[in-house]
C-alpha positions in Angstrom: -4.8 -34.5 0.2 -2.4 -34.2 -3.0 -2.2 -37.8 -4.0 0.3 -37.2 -7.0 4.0 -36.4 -6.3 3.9 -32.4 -5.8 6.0 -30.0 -8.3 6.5 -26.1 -8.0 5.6 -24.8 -11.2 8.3 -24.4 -13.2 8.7 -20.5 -14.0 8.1 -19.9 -10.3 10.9 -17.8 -8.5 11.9 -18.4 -5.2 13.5 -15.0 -3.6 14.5 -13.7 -0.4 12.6 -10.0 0.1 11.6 -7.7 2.5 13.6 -8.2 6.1 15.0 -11.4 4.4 11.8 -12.9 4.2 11.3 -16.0 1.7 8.6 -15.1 -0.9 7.0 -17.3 -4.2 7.1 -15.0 -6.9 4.7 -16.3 -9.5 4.7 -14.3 -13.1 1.4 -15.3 -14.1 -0.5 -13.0 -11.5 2.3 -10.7 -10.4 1.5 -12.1 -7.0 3.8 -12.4 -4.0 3.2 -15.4 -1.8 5.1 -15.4 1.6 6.3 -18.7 3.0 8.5 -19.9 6.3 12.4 -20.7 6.1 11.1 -24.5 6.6 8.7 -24.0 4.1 11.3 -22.7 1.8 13.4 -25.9 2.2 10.5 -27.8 2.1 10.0 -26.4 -1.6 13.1 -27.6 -2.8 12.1 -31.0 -2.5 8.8 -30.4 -4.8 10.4 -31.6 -7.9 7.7 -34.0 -8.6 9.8 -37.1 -7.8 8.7 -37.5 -4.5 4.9 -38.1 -3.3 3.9 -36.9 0.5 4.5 -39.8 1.9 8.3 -39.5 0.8 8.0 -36.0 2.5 7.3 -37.0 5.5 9.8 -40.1 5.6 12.5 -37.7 4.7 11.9 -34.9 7.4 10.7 -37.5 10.0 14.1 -39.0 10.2 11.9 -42.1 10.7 10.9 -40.8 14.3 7.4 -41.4 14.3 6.0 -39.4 16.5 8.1 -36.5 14.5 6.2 -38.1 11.6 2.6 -37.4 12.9 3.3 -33.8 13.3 4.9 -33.6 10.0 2.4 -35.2 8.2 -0.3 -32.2 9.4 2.3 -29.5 8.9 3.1 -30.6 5.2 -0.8 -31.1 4.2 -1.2 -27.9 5.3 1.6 -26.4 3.4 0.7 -28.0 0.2 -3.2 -27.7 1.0 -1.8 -23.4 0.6 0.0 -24.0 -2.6 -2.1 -25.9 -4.3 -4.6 -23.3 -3.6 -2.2 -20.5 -4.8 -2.1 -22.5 -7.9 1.4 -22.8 -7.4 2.0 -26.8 -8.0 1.4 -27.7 -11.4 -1.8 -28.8 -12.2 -2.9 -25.9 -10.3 -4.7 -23.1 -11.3 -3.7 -19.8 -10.4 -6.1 -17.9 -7.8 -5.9 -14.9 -9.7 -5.7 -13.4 -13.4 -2.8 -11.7 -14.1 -1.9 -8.2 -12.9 -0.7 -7.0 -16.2 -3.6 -8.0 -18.3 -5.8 -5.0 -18.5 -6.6 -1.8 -17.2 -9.1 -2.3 -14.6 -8.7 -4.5 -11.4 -10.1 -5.4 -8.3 -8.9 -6.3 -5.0 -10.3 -6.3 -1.9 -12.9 -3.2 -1.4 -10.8 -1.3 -4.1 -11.6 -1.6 -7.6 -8.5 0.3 -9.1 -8.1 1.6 -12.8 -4.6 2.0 -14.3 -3.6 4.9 -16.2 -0.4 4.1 -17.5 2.7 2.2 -17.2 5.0 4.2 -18.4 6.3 5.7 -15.2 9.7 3.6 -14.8 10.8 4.6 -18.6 10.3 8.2 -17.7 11.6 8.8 -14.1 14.6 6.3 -14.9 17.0 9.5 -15.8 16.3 11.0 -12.8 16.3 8.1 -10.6 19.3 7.4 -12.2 21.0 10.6 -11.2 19.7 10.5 -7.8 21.4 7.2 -7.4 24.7 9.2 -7.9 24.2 11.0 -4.7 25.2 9.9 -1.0 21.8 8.5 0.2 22.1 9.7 3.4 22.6 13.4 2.9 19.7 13.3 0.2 17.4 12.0 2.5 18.2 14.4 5.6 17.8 17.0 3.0 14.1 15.5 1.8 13.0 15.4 5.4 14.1 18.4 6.9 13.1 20.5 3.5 9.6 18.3 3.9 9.1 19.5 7.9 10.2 23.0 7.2 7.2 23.1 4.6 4.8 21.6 6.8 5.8 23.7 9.8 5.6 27.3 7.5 3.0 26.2 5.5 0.7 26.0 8.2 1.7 28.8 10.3 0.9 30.8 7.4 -2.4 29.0 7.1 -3.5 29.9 10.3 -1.8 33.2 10.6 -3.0 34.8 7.1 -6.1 32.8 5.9 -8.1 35.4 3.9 -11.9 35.3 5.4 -14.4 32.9 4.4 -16.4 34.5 2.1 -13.4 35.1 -0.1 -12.6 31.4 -0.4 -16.1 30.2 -2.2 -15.7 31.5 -5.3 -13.1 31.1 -8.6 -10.5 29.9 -6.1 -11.9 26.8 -4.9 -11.4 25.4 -8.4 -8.5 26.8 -9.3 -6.9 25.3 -5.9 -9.4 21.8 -6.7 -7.2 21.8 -10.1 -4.1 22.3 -8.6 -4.7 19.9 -5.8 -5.4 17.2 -8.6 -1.4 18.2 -10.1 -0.3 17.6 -5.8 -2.0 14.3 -5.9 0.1 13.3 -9.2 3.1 14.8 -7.8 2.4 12.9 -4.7 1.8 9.6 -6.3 5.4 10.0 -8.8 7.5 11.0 -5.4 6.6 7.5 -4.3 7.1 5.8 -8.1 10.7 7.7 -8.1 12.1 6.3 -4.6 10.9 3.2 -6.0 12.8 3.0 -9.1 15.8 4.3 -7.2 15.3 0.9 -5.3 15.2 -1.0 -7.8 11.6 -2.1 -7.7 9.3 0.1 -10.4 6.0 0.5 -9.8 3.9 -1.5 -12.3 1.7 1.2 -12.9 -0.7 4.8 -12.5 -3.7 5.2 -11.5 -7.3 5.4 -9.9 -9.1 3.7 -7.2 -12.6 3.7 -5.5 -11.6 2.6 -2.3 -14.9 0.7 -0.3 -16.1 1.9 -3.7 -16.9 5.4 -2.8 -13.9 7.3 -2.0 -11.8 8.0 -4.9 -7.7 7.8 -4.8 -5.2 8.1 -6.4 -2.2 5.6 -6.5 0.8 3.6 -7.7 0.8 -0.3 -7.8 4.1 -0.6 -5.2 3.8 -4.8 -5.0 7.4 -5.1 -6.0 8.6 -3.6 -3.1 8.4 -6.7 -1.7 11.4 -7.6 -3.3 13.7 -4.7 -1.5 14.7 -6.2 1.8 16.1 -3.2 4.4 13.5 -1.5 6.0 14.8 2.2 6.0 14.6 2.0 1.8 10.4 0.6 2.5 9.7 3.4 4.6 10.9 6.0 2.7 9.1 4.1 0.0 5.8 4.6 1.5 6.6 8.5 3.1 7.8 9.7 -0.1 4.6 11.3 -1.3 4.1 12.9 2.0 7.7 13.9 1.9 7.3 15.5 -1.2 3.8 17.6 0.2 5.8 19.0 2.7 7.8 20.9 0.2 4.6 21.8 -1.9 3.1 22.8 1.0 6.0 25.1 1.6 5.5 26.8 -1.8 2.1 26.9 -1.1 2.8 29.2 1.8 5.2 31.7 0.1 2.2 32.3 -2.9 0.2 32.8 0.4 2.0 35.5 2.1 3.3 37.3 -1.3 0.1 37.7 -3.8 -3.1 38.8 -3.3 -6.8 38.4 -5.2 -7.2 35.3 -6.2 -4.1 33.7 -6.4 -3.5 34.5 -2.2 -7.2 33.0 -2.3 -6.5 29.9 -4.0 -3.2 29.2 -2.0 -5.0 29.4 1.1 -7.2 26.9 -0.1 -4.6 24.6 -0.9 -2.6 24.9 2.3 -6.3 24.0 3.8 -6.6 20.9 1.2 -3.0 20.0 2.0 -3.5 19.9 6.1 -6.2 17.7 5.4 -4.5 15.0 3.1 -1.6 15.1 5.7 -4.2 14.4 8.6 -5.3 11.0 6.2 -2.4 9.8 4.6 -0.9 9.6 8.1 -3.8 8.2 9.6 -3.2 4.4 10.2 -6.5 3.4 10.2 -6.8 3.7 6.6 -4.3 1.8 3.6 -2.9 4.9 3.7 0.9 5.9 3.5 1.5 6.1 7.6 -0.1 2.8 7.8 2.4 1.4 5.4 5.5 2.9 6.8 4.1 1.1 9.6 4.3 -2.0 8.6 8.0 -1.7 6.8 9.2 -0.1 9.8 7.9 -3.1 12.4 8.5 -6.0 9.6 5.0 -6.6 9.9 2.7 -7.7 6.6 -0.5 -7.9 6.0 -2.2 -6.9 9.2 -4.6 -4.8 7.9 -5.9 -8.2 6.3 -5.5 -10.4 9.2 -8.1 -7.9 10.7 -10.7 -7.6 8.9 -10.7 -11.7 8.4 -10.9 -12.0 11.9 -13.7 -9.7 11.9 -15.1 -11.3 9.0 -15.2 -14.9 10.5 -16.2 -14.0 13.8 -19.3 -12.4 12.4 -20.4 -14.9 10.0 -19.1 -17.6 12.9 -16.7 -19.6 10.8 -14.1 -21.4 11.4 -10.7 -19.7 11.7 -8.1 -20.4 8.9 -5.1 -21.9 10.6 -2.8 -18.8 9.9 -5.4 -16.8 11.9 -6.5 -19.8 14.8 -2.6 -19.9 15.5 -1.9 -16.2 16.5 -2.2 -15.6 20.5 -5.3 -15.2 22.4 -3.8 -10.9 22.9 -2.6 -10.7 19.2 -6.1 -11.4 18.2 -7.6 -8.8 20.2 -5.3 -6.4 19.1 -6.4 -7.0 15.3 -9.9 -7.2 15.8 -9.9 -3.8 17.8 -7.9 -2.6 15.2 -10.4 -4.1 12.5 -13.4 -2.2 14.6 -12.0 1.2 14.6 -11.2 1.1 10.9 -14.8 0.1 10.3 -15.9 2.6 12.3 -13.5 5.4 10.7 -14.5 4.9 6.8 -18.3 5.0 8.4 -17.7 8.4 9.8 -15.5 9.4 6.8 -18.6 8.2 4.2 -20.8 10.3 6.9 -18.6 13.4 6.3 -17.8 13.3 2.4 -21.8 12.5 2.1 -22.5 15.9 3.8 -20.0 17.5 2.4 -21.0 16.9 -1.3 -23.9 19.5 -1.2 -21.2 21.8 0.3 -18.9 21.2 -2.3 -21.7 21.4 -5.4 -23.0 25.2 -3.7 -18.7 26.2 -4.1 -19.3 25.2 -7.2 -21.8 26.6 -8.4 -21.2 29.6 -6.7 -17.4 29.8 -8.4 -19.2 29.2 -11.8 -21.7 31.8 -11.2 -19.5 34.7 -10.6 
């Protein structure tokens, strides 16, 4: 129990973000920490003039059985900030975001390239801004599922054999795939600026330490609140495939050699990235547009805790004991399946290395 009268930290900021939700801001760690309407009131009062005990007075309205319920419900809540290392005297849980180039979360140790991205795409987010947001839109779907659609049937319909695909081309298509995954990862850092939230930064992860992606720190999303703006947030990279995958198509059906080879390739590479960034059992982009579109946060996390606890037989956290008996189910079958999908995903890329290396070799060799 806090026995000192509890303060917010003073450069703390108190916002409402995403679906009006109230958030802690703290600019120490960059982090975002999410917090009820009564908690939000609550925080007002945490001027350090006031001990617990004048809390609970206050909110009881001197009703004492009001009180007792009170008293639980504001140990808790200060029992999280303090944590947080959001009440002075506190320290915070984590070191700040901006403080070097390598970081780890969770599973995903991440590397950042650069921060330059909102000083460069600021003209042309700027411009885009100009534009009626819904017609450019429309035009970035229907352009992306046009792509998709003729990309693929020209996949499938004009694939050069398999032996003329394991040679030069696979690395000329690897290479190219490598500029996709850039353009990929900017498509989200533009929508983003034309938000009004810049991404923080470029760059590299090892996600469960073996699979290697790329990626753009997105936290400040939070801040946006309409949903429609965080969904195209987290499909504008696949957006943006679509219309490469449409160019991939036209080098397809209109060279031949080794460029016909090589766009083949990519169309193949690109069917596949679709198949996981939309695959919601996975951090991936479809799993994100998931949660903006539903206003849910964090389940992904709420998951895998439950997992976590119920295997090492702790006790639940309260945020976790509270949710419903068929809530809980739901996460931890969701937890299960994604465990048992980045198994058979480090199964596959395992396998596939030697595959990969003989390509190679074999492209080298010629």
């Amino acid at each position: 129990m806090i026995s000192s009268p509890p303060k917010l930290r003073d450069e703390l900021e108190v916002i409402r973000g995403m679906d009006d939700m109230p958030l802690i801001f703290d600019p120490v760690t960059g982090n975002y920490h999410r917090i009820t309407r009564a908690g939000e009131v609550v925080l007002t009062y945490l001027d350090g003039t006031r001990t617990r005990d004048d809390l609970v007075a206050f909110f009881s309205r001197d009703d004492q059985a009001r009180a007792e319920a009170l008293s639980r419900q504001i140990d808790t809540f200060l029992a999280a900030l303090d944590k947080s290392g959001l009440l002075e005297g506190s320290e915070p849980s984590d070191r700040p975001q901006d403080g070097g180039r390598v970081r780890t979360s969770m599973l995903m140790p991440r590397i950042i390239l650069t921060r330059s991205l909102p000083r460069v795409l600021e003209p042309l987010a700027a411009a885009l801004r100009a534009v009626p947001a819904k017609p450019l839109v429309l035009i970035a779907v229907l352009g992306a599922l046009c792509g998709y659609a003729f990309g693929f049937h020209t996949l499938f319909t004009a694939m050069p054999p398999p032996q003329d695909l394991a040679g030069p081309a696979f690395l000329v298509a690897t290479g190219v795939m490598l500029l996709y995954v850039l353009m990929h990862e900017t498509s989200h850092a533009l929508v983003a600026q034309m938000l009004g939230t810049p991404v923080r930064g470029l760059g590299v992860a090892l996600l469960f330490y073996f699979m290697p992606v790329a990626y753009v720190d997105r936290t400040d999303a939070y801040r946006y609140r309409g949903r429609g703006g965080r969904v195209l947030l987290a499909m504008a990279g696949i957006l943006s495939d679509g219309w490469f995958c449409a160019l991939s198509g036209v080098v397809a059906l209109n060279s031949e050699g080794l460029l016909r080879d090589t766009a083949a390739l990519l169309l193949g590479m690109q069917l596949l990235m679709l198949i996981i960034n939309l695959n919601p059992l996975m951090p991936s982009d479809g799993y994100t547009a998931l949660e903006a579109a539903t206003g849910l946060t964090n389940a992904r996390g709420r998951a895998f805790a439950l997992l976590r606890h119920t295997v090492l037989r702790k006790e639940l956290p309260t945020h976790l004991a509270n949710l419903g008996t068929a809530v809980r189910r739901v996460h931890m079958a969701y937890g299960l399946f994604s465990v048992a999908y980045v198994c058979l995903l480090a199964y596959a890329m395992v396998h596939a290395v030697p595959v990969t290396v003989d390509l190679a070799l074999s492209a080298v060799g010629r």
